[in-house]
N, CA, C and O of each residue as an XYZ file, in Angstrom:
704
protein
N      11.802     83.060    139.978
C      11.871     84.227    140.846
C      10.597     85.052    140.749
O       9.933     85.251    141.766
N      10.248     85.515    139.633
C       8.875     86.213    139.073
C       7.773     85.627    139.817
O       6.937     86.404    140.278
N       7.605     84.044    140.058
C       6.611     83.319    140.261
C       6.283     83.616    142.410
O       5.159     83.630    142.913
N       7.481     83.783    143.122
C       8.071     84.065    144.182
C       7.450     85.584    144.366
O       6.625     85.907    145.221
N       8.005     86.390    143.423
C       7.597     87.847    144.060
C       6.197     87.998    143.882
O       5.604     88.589    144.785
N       5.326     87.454    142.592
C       4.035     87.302    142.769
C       3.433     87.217    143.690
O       2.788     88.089    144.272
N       3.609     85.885    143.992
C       3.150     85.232    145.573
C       3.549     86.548    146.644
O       2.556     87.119    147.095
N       4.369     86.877    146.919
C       4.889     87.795    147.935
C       3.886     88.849    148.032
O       3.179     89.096    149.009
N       3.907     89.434    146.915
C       3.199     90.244    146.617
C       1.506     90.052    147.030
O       0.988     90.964    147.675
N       1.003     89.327    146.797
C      -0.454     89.007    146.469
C      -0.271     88.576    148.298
O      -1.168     89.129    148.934
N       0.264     88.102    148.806
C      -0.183     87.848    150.196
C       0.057     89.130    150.819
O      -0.896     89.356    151.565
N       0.934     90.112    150.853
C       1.094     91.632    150.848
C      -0.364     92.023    151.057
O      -1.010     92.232    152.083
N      -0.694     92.057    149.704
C      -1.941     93.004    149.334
C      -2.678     92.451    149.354
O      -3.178     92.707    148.259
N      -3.420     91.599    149.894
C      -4.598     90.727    150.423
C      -4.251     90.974    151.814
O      -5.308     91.404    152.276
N      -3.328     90.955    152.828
C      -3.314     91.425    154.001
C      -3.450     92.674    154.482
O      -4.063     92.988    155.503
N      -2.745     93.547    153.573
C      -3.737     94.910    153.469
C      -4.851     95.397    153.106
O      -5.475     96.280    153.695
N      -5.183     94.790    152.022
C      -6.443     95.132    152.357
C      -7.669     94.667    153.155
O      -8.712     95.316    153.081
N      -7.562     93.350    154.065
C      -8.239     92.601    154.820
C      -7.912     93.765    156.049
O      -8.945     94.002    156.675
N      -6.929     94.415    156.462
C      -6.440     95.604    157.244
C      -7.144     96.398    157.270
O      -7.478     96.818    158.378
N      -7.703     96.982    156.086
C      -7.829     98.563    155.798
C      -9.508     98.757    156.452
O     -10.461     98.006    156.240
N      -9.482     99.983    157.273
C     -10.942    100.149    158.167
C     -11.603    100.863    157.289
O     -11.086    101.503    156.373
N     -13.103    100.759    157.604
C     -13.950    102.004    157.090
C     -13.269    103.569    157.102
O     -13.446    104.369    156.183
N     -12.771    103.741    157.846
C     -11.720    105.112    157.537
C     -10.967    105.260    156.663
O     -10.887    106.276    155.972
N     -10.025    103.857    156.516
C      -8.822    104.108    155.632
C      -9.619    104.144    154.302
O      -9.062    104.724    153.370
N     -10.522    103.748    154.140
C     -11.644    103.478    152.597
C     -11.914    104.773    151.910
O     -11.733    105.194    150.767
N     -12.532    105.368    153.277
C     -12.870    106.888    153.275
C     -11.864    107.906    152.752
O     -11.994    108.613    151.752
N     -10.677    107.850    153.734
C      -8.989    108.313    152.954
C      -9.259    108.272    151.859
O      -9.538    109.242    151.154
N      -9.217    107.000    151.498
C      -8.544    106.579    150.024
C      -9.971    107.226    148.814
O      -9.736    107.799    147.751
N     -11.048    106.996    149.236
C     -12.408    107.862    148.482
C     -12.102    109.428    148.454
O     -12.053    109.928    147.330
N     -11.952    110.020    149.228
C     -11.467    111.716    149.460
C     -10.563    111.763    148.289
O     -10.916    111.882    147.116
N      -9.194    111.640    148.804
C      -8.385    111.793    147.568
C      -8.591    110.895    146.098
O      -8.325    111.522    145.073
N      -8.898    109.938    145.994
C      -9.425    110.007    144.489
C     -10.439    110.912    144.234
O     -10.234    111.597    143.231
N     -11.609    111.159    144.910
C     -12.339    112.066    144.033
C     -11.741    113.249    143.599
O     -11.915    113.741    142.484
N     -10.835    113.833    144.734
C     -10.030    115.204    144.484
C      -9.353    115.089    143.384
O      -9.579    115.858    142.449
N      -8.462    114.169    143.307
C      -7.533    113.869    141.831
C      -8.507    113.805    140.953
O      -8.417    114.771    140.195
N      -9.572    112.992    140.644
C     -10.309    112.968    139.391
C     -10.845    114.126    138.867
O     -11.017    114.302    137.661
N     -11.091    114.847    139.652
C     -11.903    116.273    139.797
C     -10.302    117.509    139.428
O     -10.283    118.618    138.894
N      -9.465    116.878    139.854
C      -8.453    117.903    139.559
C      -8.129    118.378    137.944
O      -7.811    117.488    137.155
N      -8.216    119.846    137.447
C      -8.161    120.053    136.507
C      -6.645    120.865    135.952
O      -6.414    121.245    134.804
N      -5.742    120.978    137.160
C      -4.580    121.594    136.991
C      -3.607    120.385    136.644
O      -3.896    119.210    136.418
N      -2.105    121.150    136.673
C      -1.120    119.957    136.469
C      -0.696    119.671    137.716
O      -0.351    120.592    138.456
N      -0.644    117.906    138.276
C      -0.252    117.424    139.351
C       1.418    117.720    139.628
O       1.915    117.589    140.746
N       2.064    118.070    138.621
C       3.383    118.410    138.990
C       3.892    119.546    138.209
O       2.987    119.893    137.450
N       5.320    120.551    137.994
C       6.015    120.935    136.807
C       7.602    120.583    136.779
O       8.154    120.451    137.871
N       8.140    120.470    135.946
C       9.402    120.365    135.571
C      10.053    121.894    135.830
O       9.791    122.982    135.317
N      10.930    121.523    136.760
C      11.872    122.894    136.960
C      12.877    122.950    136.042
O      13.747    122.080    136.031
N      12.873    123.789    135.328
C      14.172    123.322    133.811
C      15.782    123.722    134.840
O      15.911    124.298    135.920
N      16.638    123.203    134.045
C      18.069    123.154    134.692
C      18.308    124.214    134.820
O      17.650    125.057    134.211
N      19.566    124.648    135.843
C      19.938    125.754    135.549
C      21.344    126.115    136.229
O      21.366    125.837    137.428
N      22.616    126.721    135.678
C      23.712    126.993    135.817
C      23.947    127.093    137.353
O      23.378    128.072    137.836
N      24.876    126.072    138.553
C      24.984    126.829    139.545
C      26.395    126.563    139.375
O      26.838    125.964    140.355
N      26.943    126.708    138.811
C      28.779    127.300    138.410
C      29.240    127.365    137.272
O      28.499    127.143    136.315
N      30.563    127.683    137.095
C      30.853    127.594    135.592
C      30.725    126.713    134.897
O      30.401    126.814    133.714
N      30.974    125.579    135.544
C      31.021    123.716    134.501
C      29.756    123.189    135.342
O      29.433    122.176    134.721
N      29.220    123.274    135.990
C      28.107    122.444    136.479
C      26.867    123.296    136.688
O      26.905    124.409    137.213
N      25.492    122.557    136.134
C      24.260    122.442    136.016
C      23.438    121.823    136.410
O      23.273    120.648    136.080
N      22.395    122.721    137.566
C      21.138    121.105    138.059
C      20.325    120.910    137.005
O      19.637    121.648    136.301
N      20.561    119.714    137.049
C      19.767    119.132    136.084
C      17.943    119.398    136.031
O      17.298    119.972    136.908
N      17.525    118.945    135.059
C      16.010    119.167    135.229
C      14.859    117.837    136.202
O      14.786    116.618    136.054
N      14.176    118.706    137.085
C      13.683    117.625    137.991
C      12.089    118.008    137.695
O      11.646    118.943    137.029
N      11.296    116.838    138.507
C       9.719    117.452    138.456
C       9.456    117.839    139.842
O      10.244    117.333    140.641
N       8.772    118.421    140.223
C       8.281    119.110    141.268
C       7.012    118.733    141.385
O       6.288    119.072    140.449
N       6.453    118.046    142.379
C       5.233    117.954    142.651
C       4.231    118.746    142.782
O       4.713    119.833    143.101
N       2.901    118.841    142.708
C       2.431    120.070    143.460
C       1.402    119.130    144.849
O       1.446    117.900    144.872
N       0.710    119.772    145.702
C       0.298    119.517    147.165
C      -0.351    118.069    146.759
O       0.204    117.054    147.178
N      -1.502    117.970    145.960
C      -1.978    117.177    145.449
C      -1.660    116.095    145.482
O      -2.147    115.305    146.292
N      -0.396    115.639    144.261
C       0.120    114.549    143.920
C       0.934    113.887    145.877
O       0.744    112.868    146.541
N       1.781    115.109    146.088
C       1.905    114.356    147.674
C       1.158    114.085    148.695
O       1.481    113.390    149.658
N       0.366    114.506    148.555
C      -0.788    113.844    149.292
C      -1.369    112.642    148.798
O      -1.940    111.887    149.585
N      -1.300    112.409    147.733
C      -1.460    111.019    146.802
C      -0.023    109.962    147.574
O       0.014    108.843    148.086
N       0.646    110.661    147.397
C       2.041    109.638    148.079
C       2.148    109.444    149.179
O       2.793    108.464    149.555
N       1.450    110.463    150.238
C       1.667    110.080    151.677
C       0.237    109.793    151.669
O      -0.160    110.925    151.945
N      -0.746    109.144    151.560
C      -2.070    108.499    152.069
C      -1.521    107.052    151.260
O      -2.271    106.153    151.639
N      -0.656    106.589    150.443
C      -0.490    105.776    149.714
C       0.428    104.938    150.888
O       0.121    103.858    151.391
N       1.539    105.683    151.148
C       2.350    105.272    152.092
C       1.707    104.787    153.355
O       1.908    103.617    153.682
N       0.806    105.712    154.246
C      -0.033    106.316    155.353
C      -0.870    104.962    155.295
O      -1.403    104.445    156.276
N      -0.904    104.454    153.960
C      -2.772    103.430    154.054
C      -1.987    102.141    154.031
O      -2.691    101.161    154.278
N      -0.539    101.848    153.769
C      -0.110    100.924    153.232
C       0.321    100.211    152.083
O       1.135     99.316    151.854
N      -0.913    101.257    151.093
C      -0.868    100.574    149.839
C       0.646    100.518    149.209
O       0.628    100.066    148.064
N       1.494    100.746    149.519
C       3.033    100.863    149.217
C       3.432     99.377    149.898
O       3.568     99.350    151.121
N       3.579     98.420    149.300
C       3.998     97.402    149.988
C       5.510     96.948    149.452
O       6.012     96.967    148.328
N       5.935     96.597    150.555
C       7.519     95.822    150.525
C       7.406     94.491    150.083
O       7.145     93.423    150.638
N       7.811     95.024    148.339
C       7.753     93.380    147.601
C       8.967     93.598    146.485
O       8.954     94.763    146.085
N       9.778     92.974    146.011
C      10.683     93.007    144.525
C      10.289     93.267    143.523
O      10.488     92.531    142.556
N       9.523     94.532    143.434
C       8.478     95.212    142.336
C       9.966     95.112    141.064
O       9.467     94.831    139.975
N      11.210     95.227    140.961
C      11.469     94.835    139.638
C      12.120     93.781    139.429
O      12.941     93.595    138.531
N      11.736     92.946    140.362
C      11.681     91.546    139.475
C      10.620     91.109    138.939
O      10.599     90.597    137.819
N       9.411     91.293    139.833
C       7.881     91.054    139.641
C       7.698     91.043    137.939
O       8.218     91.913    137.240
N       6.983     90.067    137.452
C       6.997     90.040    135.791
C       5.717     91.365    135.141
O       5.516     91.816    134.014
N       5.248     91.561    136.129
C       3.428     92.809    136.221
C       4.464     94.044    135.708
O       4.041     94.775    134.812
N       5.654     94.260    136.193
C       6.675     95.551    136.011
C       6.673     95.615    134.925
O       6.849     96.688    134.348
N       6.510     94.693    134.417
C       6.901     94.783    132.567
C       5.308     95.451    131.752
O       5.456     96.059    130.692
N       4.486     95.355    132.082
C       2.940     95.738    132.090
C       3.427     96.983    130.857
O       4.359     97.743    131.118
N       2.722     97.063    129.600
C       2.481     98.637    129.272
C       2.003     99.595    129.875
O       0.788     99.478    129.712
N       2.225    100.607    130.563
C       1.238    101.528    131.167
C       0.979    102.323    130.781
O       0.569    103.239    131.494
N       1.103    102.501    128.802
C       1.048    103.754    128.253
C      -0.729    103.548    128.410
O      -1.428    102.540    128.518
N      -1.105    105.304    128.356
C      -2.573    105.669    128.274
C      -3.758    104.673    127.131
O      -4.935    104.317    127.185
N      -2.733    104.549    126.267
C      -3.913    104.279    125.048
C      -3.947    102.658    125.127
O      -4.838    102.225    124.397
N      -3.350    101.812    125.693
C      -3.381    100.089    125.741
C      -3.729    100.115    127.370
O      -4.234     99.044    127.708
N      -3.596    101.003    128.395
C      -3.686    100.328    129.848
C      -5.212    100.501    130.221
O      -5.832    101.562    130.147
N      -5.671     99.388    130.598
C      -7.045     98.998    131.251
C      -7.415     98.523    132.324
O      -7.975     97.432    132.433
N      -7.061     99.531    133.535
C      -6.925     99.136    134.708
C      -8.324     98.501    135.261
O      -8.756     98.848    136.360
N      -9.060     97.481    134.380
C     -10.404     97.117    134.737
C     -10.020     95.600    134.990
O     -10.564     94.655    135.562
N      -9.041     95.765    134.423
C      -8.557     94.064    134.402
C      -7.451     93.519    135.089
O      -6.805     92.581    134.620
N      -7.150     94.139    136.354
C      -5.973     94.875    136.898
C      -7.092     93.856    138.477
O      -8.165     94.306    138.880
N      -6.524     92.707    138.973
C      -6.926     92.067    140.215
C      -6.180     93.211    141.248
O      -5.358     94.092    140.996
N      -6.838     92.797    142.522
C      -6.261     94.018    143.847
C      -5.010     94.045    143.674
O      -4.622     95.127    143.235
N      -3.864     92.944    143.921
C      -2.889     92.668    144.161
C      -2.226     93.142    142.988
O      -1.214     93.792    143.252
N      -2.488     93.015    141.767
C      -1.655     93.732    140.607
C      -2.134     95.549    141.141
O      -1.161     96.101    141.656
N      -2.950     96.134    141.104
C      -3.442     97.134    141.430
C      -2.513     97.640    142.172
O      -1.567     98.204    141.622
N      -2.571     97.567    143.292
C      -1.604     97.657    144.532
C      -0.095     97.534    144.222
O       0.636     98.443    144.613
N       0.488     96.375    143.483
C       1.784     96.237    142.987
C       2.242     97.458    141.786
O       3.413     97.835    141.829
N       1.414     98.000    140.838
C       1.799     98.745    140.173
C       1.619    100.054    141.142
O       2.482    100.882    140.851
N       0.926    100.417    142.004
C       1.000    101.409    142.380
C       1.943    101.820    143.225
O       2.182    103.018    143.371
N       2.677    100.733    143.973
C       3.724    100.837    144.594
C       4.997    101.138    143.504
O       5.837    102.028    143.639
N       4.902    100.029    142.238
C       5.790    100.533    141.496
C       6.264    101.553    140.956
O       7.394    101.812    140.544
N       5.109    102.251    140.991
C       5.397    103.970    140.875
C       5.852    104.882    141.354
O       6.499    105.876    141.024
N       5.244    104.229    142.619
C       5.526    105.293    143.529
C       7.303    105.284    144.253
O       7.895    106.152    144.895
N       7.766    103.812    143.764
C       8.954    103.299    144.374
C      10.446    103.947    143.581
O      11.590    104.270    143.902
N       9.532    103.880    142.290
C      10.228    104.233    141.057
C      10.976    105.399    140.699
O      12.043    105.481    140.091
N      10.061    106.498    141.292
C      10.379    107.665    141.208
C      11.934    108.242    141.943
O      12.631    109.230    141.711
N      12.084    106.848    143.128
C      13.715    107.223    143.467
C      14.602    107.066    142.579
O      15.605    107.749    142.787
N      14.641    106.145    141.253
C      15.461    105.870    140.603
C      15.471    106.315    139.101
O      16.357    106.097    138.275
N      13.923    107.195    138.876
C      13.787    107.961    137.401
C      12.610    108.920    137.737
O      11.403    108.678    137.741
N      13.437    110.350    138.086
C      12.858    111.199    138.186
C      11.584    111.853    137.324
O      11.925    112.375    136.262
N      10.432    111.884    137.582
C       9.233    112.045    137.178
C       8.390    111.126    136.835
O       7.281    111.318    136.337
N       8.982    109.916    137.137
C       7.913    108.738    136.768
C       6.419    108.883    137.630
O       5.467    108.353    137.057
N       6.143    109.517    138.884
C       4.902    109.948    139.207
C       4.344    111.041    138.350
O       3.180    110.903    137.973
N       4.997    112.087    137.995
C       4.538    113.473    137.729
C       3.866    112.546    135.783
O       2.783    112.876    135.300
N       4.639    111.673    135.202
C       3.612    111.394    134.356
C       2.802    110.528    134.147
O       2.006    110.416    133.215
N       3.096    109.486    135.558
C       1.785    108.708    135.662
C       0.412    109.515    135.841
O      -0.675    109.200    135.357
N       0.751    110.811    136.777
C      -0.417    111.428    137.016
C      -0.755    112.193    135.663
O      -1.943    112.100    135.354
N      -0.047    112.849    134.888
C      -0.704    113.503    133.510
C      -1.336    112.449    132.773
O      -2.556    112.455    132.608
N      -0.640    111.596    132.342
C      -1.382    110.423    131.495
C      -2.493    109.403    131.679
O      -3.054    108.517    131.033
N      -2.527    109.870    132.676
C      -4.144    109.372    133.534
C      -3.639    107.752    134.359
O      -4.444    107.119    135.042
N      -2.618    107.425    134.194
C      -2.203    105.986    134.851
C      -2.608    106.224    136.298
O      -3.597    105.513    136.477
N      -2.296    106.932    137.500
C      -2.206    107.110    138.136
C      -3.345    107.480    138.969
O      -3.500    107.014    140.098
N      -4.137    108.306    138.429
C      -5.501    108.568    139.105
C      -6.223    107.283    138.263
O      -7.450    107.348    138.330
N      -5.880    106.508    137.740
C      -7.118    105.450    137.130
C      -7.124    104.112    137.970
O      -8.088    103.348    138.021
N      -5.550    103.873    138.823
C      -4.948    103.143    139.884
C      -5.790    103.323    140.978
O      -6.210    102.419    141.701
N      -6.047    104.609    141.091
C      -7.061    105.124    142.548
C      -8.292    104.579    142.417
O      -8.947    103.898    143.206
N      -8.631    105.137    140.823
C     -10.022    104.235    141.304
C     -10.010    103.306    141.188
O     -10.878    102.642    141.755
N      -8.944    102.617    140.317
C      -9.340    100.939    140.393
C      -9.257    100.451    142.070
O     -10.329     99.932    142.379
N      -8.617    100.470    142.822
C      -7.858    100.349    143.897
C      -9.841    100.750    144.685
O      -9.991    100.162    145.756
N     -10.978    101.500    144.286
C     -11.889    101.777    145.071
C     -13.066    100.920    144.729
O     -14.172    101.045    145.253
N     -12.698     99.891    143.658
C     -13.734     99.034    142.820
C     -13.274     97.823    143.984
O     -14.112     96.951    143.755
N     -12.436     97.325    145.054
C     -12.293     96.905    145.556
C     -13.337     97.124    146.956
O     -13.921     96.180    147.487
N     -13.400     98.004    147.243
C     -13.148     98.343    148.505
C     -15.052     97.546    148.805
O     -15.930     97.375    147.960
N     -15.081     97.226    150.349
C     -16.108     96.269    150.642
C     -17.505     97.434    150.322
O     -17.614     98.646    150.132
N     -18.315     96.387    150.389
C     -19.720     96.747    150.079
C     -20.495     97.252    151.435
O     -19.908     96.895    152.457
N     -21.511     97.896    151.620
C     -22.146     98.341    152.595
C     -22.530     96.348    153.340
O     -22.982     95.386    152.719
N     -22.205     96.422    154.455
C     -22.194     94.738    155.414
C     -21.617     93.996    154.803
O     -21.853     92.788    154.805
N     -20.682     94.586    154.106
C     -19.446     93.235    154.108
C     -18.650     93.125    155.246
O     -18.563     94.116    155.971
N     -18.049     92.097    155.540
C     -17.126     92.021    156.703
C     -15.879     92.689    156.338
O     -15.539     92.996    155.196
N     -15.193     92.895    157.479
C     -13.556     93.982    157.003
C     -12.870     92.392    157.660
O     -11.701     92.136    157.369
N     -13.521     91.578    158.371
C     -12.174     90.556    158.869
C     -13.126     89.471    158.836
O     -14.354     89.435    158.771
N     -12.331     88.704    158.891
C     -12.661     86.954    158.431
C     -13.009     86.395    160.158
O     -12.337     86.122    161.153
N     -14.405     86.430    159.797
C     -14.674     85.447    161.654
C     -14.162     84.161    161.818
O     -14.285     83.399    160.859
N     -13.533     83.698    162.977
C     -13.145     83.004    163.517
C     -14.397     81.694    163.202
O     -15.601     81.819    163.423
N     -13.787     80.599    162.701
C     -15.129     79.138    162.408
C     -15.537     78.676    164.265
O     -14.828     78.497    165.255
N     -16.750     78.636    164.062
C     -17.763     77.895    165.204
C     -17.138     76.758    165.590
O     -16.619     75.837    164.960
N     -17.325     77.059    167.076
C     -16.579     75.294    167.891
C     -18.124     74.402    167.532
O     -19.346     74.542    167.490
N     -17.282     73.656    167.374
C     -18.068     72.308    166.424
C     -18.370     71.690    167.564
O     -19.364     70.968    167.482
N     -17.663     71.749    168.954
C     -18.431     71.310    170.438
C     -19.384     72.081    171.328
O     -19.979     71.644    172.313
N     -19.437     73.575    170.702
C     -20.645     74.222    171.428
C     -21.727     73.602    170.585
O     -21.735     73.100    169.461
N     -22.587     73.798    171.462
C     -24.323     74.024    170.297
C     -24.713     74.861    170.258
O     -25.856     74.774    169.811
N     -24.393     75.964    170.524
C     -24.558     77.541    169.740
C     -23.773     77.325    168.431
O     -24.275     78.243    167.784
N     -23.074     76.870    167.765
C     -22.063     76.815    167.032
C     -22.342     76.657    165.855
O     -21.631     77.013    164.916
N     -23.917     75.840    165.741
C     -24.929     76.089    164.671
C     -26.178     76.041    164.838
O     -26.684     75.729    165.916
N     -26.793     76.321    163.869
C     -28.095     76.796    164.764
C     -29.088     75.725    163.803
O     -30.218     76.066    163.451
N     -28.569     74.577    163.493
C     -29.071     73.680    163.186
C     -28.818     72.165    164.259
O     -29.278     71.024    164.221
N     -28.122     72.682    164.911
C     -27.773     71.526    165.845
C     -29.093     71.464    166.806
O     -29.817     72.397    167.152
N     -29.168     70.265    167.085
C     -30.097     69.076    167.236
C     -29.545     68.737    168.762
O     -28.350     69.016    168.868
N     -30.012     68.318    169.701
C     -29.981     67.124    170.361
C     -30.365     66.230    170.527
O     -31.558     66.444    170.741
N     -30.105     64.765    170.624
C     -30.069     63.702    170.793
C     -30.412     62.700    172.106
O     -29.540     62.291    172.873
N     -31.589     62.438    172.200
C     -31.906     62.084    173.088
C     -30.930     60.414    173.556
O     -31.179     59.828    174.610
């Protein structure tokens, strides 16, 4: 199954990013620099608090503008892709601060953990608010920009030369 969502995955995020325009690059450059540069806290914990006699809201995190804007350009660019992020075997990954080395982190893992985060947070409240303190999260951004094409790289894969024109190479010959 693991071997399945891989694959899923990696054709995902190789199609997105073969997608993504000089704009969406740009997006995605803006807000990482902002996050890296950010020196406040990306979220706070609202502590619980009594709304009847027997019942209490529980304690949640609260984003601040920042971090959602991190989630909707994430969403917005694609990088959120529809894959079985917990079956995927990458889920299991340490992501504590002091072992994670997002240098070694290919696009497609890149992309898969970042979705995982971001997916995550429906089912364990604050899992963004401490990816972003612990640096996981803005280190995703930039890895995610160590990708991105080089000044004349192509954004799409040209179509191969008809092998019956003779424009088609510019070594072609005729034959008397």
């Amino acid at each position: 199954m693991t071997d399945e969502v891989t694959r899923e995955l990696v054709e995902l995020a190789e199609a997105k990013r073969a997608s993504l325009t000089p704009s969406d690059w740009a997006t995605l450059r803006e807000i990482t620099e902002r996050v890296t540069a950010h020196a406040g806290p990306f979220a706070e914990w609202v502590p619980p608090k009594r709304i009847g006699d027997n019942s209490f809201e529980i304690v949640y995190s609260s984003w601040g503008s920042l971090a959602g804007e991190v989630a909707r350009a994430a969403y917005d660019l694609g990088l959120v892709v529809p894959f079985a992020w917990p079956q995927w075997e990458d889920a299991q990954r340490p992501l504590a601060p002091a072992t994670f080395d997002p240098d070694t982190l290919t696009w497609p893992q890149t992309v898969g953990l970042l979705t995982l985060l971001l997916r995550q947070e429906r089912f364990c409240d604050g899992t963004v608010a401490e990816a972003f303190e612990d640096g996981t999260l803005p280190k995703l951004l930039v890895r995610l920009l160590d990708f991105a094409p080089t000044r004349g790289e192509c954004m799409t894969v040209a179509s191969p030369p008809n092998p019956r024109s003779s424009a088609a190479s510019p070594h072609h010959r005729s034959h008397p």
